[in-house]
N, C-alpha and C positions, 0 to 999 in steps of 0.2 A: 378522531384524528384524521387528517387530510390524508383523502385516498392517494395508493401511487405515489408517497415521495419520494421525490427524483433524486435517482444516485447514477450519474452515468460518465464514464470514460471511454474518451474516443481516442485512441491509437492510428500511428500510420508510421512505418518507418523498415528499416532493413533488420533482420535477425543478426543481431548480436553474438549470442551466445543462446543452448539450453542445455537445461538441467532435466531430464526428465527419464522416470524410471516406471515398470509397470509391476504393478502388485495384483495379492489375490488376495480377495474375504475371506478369513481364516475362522471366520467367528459362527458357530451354527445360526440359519435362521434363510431365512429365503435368499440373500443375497450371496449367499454361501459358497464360494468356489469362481465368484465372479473376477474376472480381468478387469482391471483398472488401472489408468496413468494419472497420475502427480508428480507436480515439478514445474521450473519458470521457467516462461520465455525472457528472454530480454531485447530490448526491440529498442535500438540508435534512430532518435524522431529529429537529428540534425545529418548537415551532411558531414561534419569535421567525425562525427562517431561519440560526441561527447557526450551527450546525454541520451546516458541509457536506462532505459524505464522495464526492470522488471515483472511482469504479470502473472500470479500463483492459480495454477489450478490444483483442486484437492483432488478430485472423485469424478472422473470421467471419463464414462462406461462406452460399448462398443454400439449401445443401444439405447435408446429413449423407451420411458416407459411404455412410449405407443408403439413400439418395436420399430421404430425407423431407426436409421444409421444414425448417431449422434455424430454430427459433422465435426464438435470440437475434438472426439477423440479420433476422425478421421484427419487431421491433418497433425495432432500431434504426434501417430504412430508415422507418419508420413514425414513427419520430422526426424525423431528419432531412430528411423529406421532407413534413411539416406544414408549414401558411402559415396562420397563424404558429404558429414550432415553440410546445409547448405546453411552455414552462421561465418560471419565476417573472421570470426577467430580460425576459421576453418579453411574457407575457399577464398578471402579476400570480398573487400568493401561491394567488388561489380558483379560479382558472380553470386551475392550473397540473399536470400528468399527474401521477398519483400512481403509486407504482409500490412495488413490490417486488421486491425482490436476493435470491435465496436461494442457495445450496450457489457462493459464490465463495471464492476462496481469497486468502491472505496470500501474496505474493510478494516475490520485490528484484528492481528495475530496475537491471542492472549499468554502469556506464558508465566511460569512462576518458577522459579529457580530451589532445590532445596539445599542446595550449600552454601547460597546469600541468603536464604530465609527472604527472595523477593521476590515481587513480581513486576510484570511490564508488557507493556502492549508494541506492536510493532504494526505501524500502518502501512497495508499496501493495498494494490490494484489487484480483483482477485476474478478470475475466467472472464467473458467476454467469444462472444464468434469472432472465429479465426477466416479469413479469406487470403491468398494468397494472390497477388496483385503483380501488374509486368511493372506500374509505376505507379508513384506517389501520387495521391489528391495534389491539388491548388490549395485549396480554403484550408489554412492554418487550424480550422476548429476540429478539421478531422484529421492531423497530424499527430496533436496534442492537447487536448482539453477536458477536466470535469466541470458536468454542469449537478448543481447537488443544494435541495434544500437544507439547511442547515440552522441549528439554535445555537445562535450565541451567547455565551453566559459572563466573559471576562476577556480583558486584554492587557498588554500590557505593551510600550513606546519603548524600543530601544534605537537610541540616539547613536548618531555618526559619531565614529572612533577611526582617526586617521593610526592611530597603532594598534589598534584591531583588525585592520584594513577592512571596515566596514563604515562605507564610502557616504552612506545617505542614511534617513531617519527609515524607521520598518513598525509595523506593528505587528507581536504576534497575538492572536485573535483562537483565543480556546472556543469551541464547539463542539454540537455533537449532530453526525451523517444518522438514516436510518436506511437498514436494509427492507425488504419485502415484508418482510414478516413485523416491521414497526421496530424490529431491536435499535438499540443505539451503539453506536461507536464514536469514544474522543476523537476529535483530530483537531491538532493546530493546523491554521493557517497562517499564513506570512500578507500581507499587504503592504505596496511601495510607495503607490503611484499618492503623492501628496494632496490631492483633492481629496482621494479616498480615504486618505489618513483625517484629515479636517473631520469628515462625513461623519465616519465610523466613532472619532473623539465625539462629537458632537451630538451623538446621540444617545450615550453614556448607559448604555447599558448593563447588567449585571444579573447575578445569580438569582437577586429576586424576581429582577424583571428583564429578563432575558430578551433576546432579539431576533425575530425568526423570518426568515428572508431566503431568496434562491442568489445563490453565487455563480460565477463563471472564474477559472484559471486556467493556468499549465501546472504540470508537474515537472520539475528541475531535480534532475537527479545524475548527478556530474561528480567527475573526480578532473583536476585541476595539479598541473602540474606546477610549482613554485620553484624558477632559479633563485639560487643565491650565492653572489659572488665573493672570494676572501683575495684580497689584494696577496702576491708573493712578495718573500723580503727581499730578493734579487734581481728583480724584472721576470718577464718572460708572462704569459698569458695566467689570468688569475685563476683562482682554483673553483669549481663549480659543484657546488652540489642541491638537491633536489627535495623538497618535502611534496606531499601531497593535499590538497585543502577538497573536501568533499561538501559538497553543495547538493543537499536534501531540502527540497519546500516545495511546497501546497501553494501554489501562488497564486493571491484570488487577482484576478485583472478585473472585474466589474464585478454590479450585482446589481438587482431589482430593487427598487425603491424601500421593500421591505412586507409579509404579510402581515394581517391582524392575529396579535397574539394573543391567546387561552379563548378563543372560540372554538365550538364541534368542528366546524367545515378548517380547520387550519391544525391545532395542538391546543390543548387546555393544559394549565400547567399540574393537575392529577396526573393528566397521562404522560407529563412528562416525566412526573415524579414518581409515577409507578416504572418506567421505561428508567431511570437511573437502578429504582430498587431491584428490578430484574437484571441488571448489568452486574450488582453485587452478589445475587444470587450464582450467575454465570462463570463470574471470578471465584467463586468458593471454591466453585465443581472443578474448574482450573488447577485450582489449591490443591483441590482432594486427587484427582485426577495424577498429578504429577507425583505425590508423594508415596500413592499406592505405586508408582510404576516406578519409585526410587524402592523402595520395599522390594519387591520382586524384584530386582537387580541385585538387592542384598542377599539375597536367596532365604526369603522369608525369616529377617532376622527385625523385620519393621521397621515403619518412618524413618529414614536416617537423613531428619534436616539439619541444615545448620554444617560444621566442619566433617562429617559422618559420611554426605554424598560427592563423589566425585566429578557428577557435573552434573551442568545446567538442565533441567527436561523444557524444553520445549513442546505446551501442549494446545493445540488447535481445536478446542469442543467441537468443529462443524466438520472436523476431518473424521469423528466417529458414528455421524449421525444415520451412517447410511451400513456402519459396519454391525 
């Protein structure tokens, strides 16, 4: 498998909002009694505030193994621990920490529900060094961008709908990211720009013969306000009310020509297909993971899938790995 593939997000924008809380290791074993923060930042990479892009960290200690300061968890206590914290919802758009995200990566939050009897992955942006900044970069790449080798397996063309108000043609483009460790993660992507579309059709890739290439995007993560006006029966100013239209995509803007696929020096399609099989293995532990933890809420009465549990577990395998 090609060494180092490239999974990276570049951030730059104002603190939005954070969510962030600190825990201890409860569980016997060396890391036992340890202090740790999890929880998102949210970081507005426009000026209007619209698009705000979340960033999850799980497990990040006071200390690196080599015993230096871990910077990421020095400015998230420094986050969290302001009055008043410095996020737009807080002190307003100009007075709000400006920051920068670099080298985070594209992950999936695995989860499996046991009162739908489901499961489902949730894509996001996950840690990243944090620096605090007086003002934004120039180059757009470091405001907003992953650059991320990726294997393309399937697509699919969805066509302009003026009553869908979906304006232009799109293609969404299934894949799979890899972390450090070679694992895999699905992610759609979205593609607009209509050369790209040609490109991408025309190369016709698929499950057998998949398509393995490095990408460049943005990430779009927007809530959109929608008027809508109802005429009154008597005169007078119409009536107005409001939905919201939320805009989620992976939006590839280029890519590289493309690598040579199922060679050693790039991905052979074994290891890719050992790297799917270990993804099912992943999701079992998910499966099991959630259902032991809906059990122990029953106060050891077992499994209660299906209408038995009263909500969803949300389980993160890489949020235990250190516990």
């Amino acid at each position: 498998m090609k060494k180092n593939m490239i999974n990276n997000v570049s951030l730059a924008g104002r603190l939005f909002k954070a969510d962030l809380k600190t825990f201890t290791v409860k569980k016997e074993g060396p890391n036992f009694g340890t202090e740790f923060i999890k929880g998102d930042l949210y970081i507005a990479t426009d000026e209007e505030m619209l698009n705000v892009i979340p960033v999850s960290y799980v497990y990040e200690v006071p200390k690196t193994k080599s015993g230096k300061d871990n910077s990421k968890y020095v400015m998230l206590h420094k986050i969290m621990t302001a009055d008043p914290m410095p996020t737009v919802e807080k002190v307003g758009k100009d007075a709000a920490m400006m920051l920068t995200i670099t080298n985070a990566t594209i992950v999936t939050d695995d989860w499996y529900s046991t009162k739908q009897e489901k499961e489902g992955s949730t894509v996001k942006v996950q840690s990243g060094f944090i620096n605090e900044v007086t003002s934004l970069p120039d180059d757009p790449a470091k405001i907003n961008e992953f650059c991320e080798d990726v294997v393309f397996d399937s697509m699919k063309r969805i066509e302009a709908d003026e009553e869908k108000g979906i304006e232009s043609p799109s293609l969404q483009i299934n894949g799979y990211v890899f972390n450090f460790r070679g694992e895999i993660s699905p992610v759609t992507f979205t593609l607009r720009d209509p050369d790209g579309i040609d490109y991408m059709e025309g190369i016709g890739f698929s499950k057998r013969e998949p398509f393995f290439t490095k990408i460049w995007g943005n990430i779009i993560n927007s809530t959109i306000k929608i008027a809508h006006e109802e005429e009154t029966a008597w005169g007078g100013p119409p009536k107005v009310t409001y939905t919201e239209k939320v805009n989620r995509e992976w939006l590839i803007t280029n890519m590289r020509a493309g690598y040579e696929f199922d060679t050693e020096d790039t991905i052979t399609m074994e290891e890719l297909k050992k790297a799917l099989q270990d993804r099912e293995v992943h999701l079992a532990e998910v499966r099991k993971a959630a259902e032991e933890y809906a059990a122990s809420k029953a106060d050891g009465a077992g499994p209660m899938i299906g209408g038995g549990s009263k909500a969803t577990v949300p389980v993160n395998k890489s949020a235990f790995k250190d516990f």
